[in-house]
Every structure is written in structure tokens, then in C-alpha cells.
C-alpha positions as CSV (number, residue, x, y, z in Angstrom):
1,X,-13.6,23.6,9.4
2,X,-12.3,20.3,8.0
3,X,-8.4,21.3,8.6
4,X,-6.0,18.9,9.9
5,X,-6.5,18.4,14.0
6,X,-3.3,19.1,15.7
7,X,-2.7,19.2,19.6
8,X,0.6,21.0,21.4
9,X,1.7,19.2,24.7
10,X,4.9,19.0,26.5
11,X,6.3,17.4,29.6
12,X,8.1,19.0,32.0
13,X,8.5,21.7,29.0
14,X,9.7,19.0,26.5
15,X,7.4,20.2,24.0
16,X,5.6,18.6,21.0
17,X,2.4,19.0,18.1
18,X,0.5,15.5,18.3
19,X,-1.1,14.5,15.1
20,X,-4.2,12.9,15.4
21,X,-3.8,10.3,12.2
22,X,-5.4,7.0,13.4
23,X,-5.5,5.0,9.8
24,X,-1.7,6.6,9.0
25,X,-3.1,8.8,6.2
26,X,-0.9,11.7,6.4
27,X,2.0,12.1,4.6
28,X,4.1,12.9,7.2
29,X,7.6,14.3,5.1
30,X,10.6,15.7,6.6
31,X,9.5,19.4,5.6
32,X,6.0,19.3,7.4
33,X,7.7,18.2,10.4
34,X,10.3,20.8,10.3
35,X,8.2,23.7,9.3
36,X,5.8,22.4,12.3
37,X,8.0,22.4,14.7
38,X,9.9,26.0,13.2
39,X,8.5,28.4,16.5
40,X,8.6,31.8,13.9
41,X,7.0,29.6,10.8
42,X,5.0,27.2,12.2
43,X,3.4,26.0,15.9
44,X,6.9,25.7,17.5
45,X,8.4,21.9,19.1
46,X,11.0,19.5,19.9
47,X,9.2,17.0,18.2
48,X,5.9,15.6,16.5
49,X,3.6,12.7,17.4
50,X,1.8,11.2,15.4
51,X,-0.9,9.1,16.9
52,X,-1.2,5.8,14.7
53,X,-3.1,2.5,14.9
54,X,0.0,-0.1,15.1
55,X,-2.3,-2.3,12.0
56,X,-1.9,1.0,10.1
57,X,1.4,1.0,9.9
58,X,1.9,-2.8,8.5
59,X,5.5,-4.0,8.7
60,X,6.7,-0.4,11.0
61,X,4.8,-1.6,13.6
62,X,4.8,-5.6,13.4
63,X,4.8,-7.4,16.8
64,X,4.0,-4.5,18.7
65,X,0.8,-5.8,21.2
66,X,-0.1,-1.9,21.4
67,X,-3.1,-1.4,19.8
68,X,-1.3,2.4,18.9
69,X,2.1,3.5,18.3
70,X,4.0,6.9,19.0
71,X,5.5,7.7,15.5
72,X,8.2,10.3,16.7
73,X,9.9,12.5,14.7
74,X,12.2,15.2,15.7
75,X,12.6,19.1,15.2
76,X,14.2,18.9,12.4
77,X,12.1,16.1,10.2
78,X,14.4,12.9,11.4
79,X,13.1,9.5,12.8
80,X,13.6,8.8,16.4
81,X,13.2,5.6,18.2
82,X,11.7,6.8,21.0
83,X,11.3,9.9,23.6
84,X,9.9,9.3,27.4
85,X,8.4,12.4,27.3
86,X,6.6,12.3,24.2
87,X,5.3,9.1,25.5
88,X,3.8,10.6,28.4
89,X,2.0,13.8,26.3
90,X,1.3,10.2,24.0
91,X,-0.6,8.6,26.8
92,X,-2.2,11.4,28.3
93,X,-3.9,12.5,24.8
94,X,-5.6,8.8,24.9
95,X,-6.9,9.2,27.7
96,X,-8.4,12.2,27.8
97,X,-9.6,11.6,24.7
98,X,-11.3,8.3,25.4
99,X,-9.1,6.1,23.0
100,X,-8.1,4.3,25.3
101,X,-10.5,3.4,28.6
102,X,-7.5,1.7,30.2
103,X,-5.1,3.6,32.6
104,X,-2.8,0.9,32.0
105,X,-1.9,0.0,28.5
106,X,1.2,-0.3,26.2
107,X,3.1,1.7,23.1
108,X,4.9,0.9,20.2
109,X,7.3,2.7,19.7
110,X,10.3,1.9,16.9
111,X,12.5,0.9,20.4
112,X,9.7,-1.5,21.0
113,X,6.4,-1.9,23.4
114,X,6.2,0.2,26.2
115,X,4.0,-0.1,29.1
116,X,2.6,2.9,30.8
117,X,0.5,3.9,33.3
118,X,-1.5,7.3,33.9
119,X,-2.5,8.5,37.2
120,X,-4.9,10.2,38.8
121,X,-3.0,13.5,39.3
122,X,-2.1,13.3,35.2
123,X,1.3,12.5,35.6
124,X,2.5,9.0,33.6
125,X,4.4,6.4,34.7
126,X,6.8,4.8,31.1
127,X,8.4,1.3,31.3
128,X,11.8,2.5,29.5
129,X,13.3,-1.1,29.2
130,X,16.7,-1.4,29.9
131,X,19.5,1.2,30.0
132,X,22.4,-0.3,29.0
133,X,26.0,0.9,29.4
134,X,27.9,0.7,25.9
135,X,31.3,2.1,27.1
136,X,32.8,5.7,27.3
137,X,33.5,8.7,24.8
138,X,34.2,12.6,24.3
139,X,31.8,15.2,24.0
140,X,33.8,18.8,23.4
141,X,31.8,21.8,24.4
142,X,33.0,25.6,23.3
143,X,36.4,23.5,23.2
144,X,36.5,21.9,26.4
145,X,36.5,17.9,26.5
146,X,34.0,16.2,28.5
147,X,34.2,12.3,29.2
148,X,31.2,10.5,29.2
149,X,29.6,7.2,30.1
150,X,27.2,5.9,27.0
151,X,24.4,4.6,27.2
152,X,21.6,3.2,25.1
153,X,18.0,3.4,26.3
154,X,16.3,2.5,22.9
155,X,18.3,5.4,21.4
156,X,22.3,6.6,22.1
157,X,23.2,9.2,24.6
158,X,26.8,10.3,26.1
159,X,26.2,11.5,29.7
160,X,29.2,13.5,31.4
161,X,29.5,14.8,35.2
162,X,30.8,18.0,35.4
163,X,32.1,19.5,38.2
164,X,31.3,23.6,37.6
165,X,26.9,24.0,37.5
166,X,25.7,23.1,34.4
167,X,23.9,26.0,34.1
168,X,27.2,28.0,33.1
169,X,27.2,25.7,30.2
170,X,27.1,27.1,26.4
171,X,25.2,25.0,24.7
172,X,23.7,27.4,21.7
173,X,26.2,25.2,19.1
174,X,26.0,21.7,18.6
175,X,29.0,20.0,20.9
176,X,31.4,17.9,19.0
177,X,31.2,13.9,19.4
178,X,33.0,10.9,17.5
179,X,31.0,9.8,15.0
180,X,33.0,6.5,14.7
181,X,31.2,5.9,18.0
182,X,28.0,7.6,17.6
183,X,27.5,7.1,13.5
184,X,23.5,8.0,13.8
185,X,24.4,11.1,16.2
186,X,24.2,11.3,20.0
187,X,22.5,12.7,23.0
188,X,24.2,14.3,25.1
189,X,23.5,14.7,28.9
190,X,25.6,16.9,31.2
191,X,24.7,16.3,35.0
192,X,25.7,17.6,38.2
193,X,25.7,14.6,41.1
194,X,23.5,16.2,44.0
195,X,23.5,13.3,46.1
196,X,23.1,9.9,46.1
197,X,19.3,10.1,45.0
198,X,18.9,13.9,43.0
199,X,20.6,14.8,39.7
200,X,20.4,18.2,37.9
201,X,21.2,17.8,34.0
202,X,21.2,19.7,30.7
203,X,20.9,18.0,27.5
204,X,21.7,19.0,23.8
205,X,19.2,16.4,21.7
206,X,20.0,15.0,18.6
207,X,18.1,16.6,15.8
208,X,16.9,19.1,17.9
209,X,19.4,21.0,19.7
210,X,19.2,22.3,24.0
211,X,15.7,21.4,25.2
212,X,14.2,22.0,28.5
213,X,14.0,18.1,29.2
214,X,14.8,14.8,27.5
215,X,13.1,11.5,29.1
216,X,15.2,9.0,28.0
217,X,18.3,11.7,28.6
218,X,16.8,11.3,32.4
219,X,16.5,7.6,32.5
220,X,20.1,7.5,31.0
221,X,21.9,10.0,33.5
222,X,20.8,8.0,36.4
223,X,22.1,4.7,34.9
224,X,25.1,6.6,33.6
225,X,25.5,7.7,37.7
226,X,24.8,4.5,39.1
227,X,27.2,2.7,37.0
228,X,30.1,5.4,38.3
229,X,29.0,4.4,41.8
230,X,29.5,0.9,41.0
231,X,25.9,-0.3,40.9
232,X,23.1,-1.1,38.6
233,X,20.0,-0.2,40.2
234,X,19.0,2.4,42.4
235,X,15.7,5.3,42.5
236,X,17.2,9.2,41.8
237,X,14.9,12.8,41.0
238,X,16.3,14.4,38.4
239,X,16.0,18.2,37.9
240,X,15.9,19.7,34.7
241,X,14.8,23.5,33.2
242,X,11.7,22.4,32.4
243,X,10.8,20.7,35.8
244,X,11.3,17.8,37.9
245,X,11.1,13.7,37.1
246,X,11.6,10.7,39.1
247,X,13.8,7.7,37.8
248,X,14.3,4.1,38.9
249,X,16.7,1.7,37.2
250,X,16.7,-1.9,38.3
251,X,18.4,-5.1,36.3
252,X,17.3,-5.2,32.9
253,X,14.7,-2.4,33.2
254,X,13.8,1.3,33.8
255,X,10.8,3.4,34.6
256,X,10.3,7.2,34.2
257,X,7.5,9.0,36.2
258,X,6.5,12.6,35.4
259,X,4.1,15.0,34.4
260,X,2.0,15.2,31.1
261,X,0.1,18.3,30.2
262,X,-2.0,18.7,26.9
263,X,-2.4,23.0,26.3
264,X,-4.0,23.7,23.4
265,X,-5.7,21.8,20.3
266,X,-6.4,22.8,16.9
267,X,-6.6,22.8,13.0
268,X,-3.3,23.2,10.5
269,X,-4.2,24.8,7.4
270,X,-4.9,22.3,4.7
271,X,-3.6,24.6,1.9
272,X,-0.2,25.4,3.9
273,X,0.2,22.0,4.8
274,X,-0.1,20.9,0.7
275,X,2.4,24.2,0.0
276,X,5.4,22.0,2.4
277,X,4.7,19.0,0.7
């Protein structure tokens, strides 16, 4: 065969082509990544993983103590610091795989280490590291203005509470945001509040556009609904189209808890691969 080994995995239908590169040979260029992740020209995702030795990547990955590290990219080629669910499919693939003999290890990731834990039933358990509030903004959606709490969780998100079901939501087009606020693009999270312990949110990902769930997007609309309720820590479900996740924020750190699911594995092409370059 001798193609290039691929993997397709999502969690809770955040879905993503794992790359298989442990000495961070591939040439991993904006165009492969988008063409991989087109769903009519290529395999179809939110995002790729690459699976990478941390010492393969040299400066990239210095001071991480993971002995690998989730190089993201999104759908359409860019860098990302990090994603909660690709972290999840991340962990999963190592150990099923045997990489790693562990079920509790830790990630690099380019928003730094993250511990993680598998268990038994395949769902993963992601340290997230703190979710810190960075002050409000504006999100405008088929020309009606949303406020919004933001939030940084190792990347920026805007999360706003609307009132009508987010489900009647257009979010097809990319939403307007300030730019003087978010200058490296945002996030965004709409929620309804079900209680004080469930959320039900829809998010528009930078780079990608609507996806079916965004873990960090999670991890921020809890903090984002704590912090209107006057409090910093607290334990919420969150509901989103592709599925359900659990989320606990506490003082200075986060976890996310969900499922992982690896569905198909493969080779790309070697000559259509070369044709991207």
C-alpha cells in the first residue's frame, strides 16, 4: 500500500482526519489541510490532527512534559491553539493504538500541557486550564446584535444568551464581530440557560464555520454563565447537535468530560497528496 495513514474521529460529532506523523515528517501546508477537510473533494472535517512527538517539533513544542502533541489545524488550513474535542479523538487514538499504555497522561497543545484521562467506557476526561473572562462585545447575526461575555480558554470565544431557542438561529453566514476586540477572529457561542446546571448552545467556529460541537466553546459557555450568575465555579451538561458533554469550572481551572469515537482508518493517496502541495 505504502500511502499516507489517516484516521476520521469526532466527538460528540465534532469531526476530524488524524494524521499519524510521529517524527513530524509531513509537510503539513494550508492546501492539504483544506482540501482534507473539503467533504465533496476530500475526506470531509472541522479540523486535522496531527499526531506528533513533542522532540519532533523542536522549539513548537518546547517545555511541553507530553511526550506527544495535538498539532491542530482548522477546516480551512489555519493554526489553532487548541480544541477539547480534538483532544479527546487525540487521546483515544493513543490508546487504542498502544502509544501510550497510560490512561492518564498529558498533551501539548500550542495553549500548553493538558492532562487527560480516558475511561473505561471510551469517553475522555481534558484538563482545559483556566477560562478566563476578558470582558464583553457584539456578535450581529442576520442583523440582529447579540451581547456577549468573552472568554479565553487557550483560544477567544464571545458567548451570548439568547432568549428565543437557538435552534431558530441562521448561522449559514459568518456573524459579524469587532475585530479591534477579536484581531485573530472569534468563537462564537450562542446558549440558552436551562437551569442552573444544563446549557444548550450553538457555535459558529473560527476558520470553520457552524459545527455540531466545540469543546472549548462548551468549557467557555459555562464560565461565560457562571460569571452572569455571579460566581466562578460551578458543574453544568451542556447540550449541543452533536451530543451531550459535562463541564466543571473551578478557580483557575476547567475540565471537559465526553465521548471519543475513532470510525474509520485509512491511506491518502500519495500522488494526490503531492498534486496539493
Amino acid at each position: 500500500m505504502g500511502g499516507i495513514e489517516f484516521l476520521k474521529g469526532h466527538g460528540t460529532q465534532n469531526d476530524f482526519v488524524l494524521l499519524p506523523d510521529p517524527d513530524g515528517r509531513l509537510e503539513l501546508t494550508e492546501a492539504r489541510v483544506a482540501a482534507l477537510c473539503d467533504r465533496q473533494r476530500g475526506l470531509g472535517a472541522d479540523g486535522v490532527l496531527r499526531i506528533v512527538r513533542s522532540a519532533a517539533l523542536g522549539v513548537e513544542a518546547e517545555g511541553s512534559a507530553g511526550e506527544w502533541f495535538m498539532d491542530y489545524r482548522n477546516a480551512d488550513g489555519s493554526i489553532a491553539e487548541m480544541c477539547g474535542n480534538g483532544v479527546r479523538v487525540f487521546v483515544r487514538h493513543l490508546v487504542d493504538s498502544g502509544l501510550v499504555s497510560e490512561r492518564e497522561f498529558v498533551i501539548g497543545t500550542r495553549a500548553g500541557d493538558r492532562p487527560v484521562r480516558m475511561h473505561a467506557d471510551g469517553s475522555v476526561t481534558v484538563q482545559m486550564g483556566p477560562a478566563a473572562i476578558t470582558g464583553t462585545s457584539v456578535t450581529v447575526v442576520a442583523g440582529k446584535p447579540f451581547s456577549g461575555v468573552a472568554v479565553n480558554v487557550g483560544n477567544p470565544h464571545l458567548v451570548s444568551v439568547v432568549d428565543d431557542d437557538v435552534d431558530v438561529l441562521d448561522l449559514r453566514d459568518q456573524p459579524d464581530f469587532d475585530s479591534d476586540v477579536f484581531p485573530d477572529g472569534v468563537n462564537l457561542e450562542f446558549i440558552n440557560l436551562l437551569g442552573d446546571d444544563a446549557l444548550k448552545m450553538r457555535v459558529h467556529e473560527r476558520g470553520v464555520g457552524e459545527t455540531r460541537s466545540c469543546g472549548t466553546g462548551t468549557v467557555a459557555a459555562v464560565a461565560a454563565a457562571l460569571h452572569l450568575a455571579g460566581t466562578d465555579a460551578g458543574e453544568a451538561t451542556v447540550d449541543i447537535p452533536g451530543g451531550r458533554v459535562v463541564v466543571e469550572i473551578r478557580r483557575g481551572g476547567s475540565t471537559l468530560t465526553g465521548p471519543a469515537e475513532i470510525v474509520a482508518r485509512g491511506e491518502l493517496d500519495e500522488a494526490w497528496w503531492a498534486g496539493l502541495g
